[in-house]
C-alpha positions as CSV (number, residue, x, y, z in Angstrom):
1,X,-96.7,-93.6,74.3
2,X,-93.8,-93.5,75.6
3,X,-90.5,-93.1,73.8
4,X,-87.7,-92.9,76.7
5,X,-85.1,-95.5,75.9
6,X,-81.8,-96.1,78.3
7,X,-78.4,-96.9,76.3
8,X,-74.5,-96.8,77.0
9,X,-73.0,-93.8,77.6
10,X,-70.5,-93.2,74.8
11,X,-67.9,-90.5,74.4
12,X,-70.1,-88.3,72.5
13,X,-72.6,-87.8,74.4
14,X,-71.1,-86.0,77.0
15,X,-71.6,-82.1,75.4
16,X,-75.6,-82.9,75.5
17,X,-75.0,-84.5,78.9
18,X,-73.6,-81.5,80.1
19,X,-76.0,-79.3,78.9
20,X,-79.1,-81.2,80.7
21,X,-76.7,-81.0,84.1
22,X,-76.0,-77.2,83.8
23,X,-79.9,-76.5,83.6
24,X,-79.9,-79.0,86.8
25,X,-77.8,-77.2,88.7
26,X,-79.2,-73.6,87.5
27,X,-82.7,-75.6,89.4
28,X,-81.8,-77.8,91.8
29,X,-77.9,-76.5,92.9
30,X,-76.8,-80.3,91.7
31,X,-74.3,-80.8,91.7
32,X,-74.1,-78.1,94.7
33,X,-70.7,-77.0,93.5
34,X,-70.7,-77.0,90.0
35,X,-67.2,-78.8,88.4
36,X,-64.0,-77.2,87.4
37,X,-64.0,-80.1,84.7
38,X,-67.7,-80.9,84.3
39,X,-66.5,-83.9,81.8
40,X,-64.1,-85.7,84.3
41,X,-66.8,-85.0,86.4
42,X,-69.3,-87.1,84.9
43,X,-66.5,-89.8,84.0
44,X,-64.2,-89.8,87.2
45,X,-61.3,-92.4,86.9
46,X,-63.2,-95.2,88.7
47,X,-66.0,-95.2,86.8
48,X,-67.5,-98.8,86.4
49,X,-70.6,-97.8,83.9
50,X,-72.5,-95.3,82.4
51,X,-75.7,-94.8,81.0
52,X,-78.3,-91.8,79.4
53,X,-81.5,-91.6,79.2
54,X,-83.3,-90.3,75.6
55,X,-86.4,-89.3,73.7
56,X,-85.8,-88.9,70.5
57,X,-82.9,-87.5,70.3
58,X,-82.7,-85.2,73.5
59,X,-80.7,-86.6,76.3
60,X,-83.2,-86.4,79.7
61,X,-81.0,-88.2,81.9
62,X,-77.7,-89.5,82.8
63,X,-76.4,-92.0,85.5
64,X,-73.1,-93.6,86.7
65,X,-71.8,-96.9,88.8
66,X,-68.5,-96.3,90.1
67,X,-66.4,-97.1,93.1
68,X,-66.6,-94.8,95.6
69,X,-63.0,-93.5,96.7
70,X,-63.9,-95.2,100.1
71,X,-64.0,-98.2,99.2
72,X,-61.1,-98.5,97.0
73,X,-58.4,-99.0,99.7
74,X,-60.5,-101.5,101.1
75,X,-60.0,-104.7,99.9
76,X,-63.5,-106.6,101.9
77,X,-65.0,-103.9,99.1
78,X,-64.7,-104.9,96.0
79,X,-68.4,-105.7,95.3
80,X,-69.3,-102.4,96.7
81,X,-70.1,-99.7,93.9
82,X,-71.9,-96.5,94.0
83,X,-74.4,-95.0,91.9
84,X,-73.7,-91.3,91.0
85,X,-74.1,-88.5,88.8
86,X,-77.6,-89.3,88.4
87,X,-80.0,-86.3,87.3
88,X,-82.8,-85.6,84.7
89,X,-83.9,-82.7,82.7
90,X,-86.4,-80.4,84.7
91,X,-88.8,-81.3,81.2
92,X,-88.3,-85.4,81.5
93,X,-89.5,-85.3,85.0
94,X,-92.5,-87.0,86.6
95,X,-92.3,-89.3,83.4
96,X,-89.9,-92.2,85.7
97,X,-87.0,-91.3,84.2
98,X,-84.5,-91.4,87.3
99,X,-86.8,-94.6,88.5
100,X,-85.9,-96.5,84.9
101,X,-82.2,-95.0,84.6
102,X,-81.3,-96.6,88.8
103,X,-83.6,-100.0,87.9
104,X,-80.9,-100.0,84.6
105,X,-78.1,-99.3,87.2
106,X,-79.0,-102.2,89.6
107,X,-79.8,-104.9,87.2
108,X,-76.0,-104.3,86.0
109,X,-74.9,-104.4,89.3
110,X,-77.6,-107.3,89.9
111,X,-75.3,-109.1,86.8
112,X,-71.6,-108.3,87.9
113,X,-72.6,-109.5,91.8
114,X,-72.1,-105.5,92.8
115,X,-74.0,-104.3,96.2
116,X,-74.4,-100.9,95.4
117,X,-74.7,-97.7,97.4
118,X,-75.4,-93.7,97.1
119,X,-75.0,-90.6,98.9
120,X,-77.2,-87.1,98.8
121,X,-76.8,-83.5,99.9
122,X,-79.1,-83.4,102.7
123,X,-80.7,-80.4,102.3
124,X,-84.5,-79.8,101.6
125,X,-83.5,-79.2,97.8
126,X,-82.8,-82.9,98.0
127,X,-86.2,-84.0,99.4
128,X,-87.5,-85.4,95.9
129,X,-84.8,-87.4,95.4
130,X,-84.6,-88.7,99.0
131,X,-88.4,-90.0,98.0
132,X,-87.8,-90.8,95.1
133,X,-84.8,-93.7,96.4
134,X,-86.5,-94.6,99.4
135,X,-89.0,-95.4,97.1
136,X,-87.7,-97.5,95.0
137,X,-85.9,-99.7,97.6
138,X,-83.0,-97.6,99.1
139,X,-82.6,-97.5,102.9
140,X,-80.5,-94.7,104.8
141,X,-77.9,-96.2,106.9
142,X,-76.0,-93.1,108.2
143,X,-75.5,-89.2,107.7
144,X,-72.0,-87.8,107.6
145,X,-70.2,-85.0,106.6
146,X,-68.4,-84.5,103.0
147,X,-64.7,-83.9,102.9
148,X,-65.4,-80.5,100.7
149,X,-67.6,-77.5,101.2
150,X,-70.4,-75.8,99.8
151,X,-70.1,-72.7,97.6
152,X,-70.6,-70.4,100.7
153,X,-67.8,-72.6,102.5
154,X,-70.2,-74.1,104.9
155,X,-70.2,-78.0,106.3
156,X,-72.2,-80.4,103.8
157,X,-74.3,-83.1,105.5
158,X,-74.2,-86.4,103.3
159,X,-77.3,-88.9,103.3
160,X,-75.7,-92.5,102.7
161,X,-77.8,-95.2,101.1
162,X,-77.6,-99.0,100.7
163,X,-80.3,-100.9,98.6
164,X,-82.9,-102.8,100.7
165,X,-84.5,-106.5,98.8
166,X,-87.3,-106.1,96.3
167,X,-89.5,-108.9,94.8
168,X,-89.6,-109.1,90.8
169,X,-93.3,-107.4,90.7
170,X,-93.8,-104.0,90.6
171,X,-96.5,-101.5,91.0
172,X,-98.9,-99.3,89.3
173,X,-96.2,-96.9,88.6
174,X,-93.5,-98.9,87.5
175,X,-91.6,-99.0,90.7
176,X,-90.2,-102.3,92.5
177,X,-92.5,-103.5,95.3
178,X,-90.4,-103.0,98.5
179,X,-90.3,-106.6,100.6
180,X,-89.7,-104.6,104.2
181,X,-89.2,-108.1,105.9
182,X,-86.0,-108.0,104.3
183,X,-82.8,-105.7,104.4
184,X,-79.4,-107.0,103.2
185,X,-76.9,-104.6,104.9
186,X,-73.6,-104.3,102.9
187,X,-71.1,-106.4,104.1
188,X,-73.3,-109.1,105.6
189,X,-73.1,-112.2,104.0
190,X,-76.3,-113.6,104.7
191,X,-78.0,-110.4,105.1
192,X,-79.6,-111.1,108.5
């Protein structure tokens, strides 16, 4: 059975949220350089939503929709969000936690007419992640590099992400069932 349930982030969750993303990044290096402010960091200023991820009581995952700084200048953009600060306790996974936390994410962005989009460290640390979205429906559109540096001062190469069509069914393990005839590219209004 199993127990995971996906609410609103409030306030005072963000102590246990913190705690789940310190033994993240102790794993996985995410985030690769670990906050000065890891509470701003999980609610920056243009934060649209946030959600957790719980069983029982013990927060197993966290994820945000936000604007992404971007787009904010950009005024074509204002039904472009991205989702962020997404990770899940090294114990919760291989249970679809992160698959059930982004299917939360898009059906609110499904509801406030938001086309959303991500980005990843591209780095082989990432590669479960990277399967895990293109798995579920996201489709790389570009690689660039971030504006800040890792920890050793080196160039970061950023995966960017855009959500491709699904149909409602899904398969054995809970995931969307990808349509590949059909990719909606952001910014296209027909999507052809």
């Amino acid at each position: 059975m199993d127990d995971l349930s996906i609410r609103d982030r409030v306030p005072a969750d963000l102590k246990r949220c913190i705690s789940v993303l310190a033994d993240v990044h102790r794993l996985d290096r995410y985030p690769l350089n670990w906050p000065a402010d890891p509470y701003q960091w999980l609610s920056p200023d243009n934060t649209r939503h946030a959600w957790i991820a719980e069983r029982g009581a013990a927060v197993v995952g966290h994820v945000v929709v936000h604007h992404h700084a971007a787009f904010a200048t950009d005024p074509a953009s204002p039904t472009v969000a991205e989702v962020g600060r997404l990770f899940v306790a090294p114990a919760a996974r291989r249970h679809n936690t992160a698959t059930q936390l982004l299917h939360h994410a898009r059906q609110w962005a499904a509801e406030h007419q938001l086309d959303l989009t991500l980005e990843i460290v591209d780095d082989t640390r990432s590669a479960a992640a990277i399967a895990l979205y293109e798995r579920t429906g996201w489709r790389h559109t570009h690689t660039t590099t971030a504006a800040w540096t890792s920890p050793e001062g080196r160039p970061v190469r950023l995966r960017r992400y855009t959500l491709r069509e699904t149909v409602p069914a899904s398969g054995p393990s809970g995931d969307p069932v990808l349509n590949e005839n059909v990719v909606q590219p952001i910014g296209s209004p027909t999507g052809r």
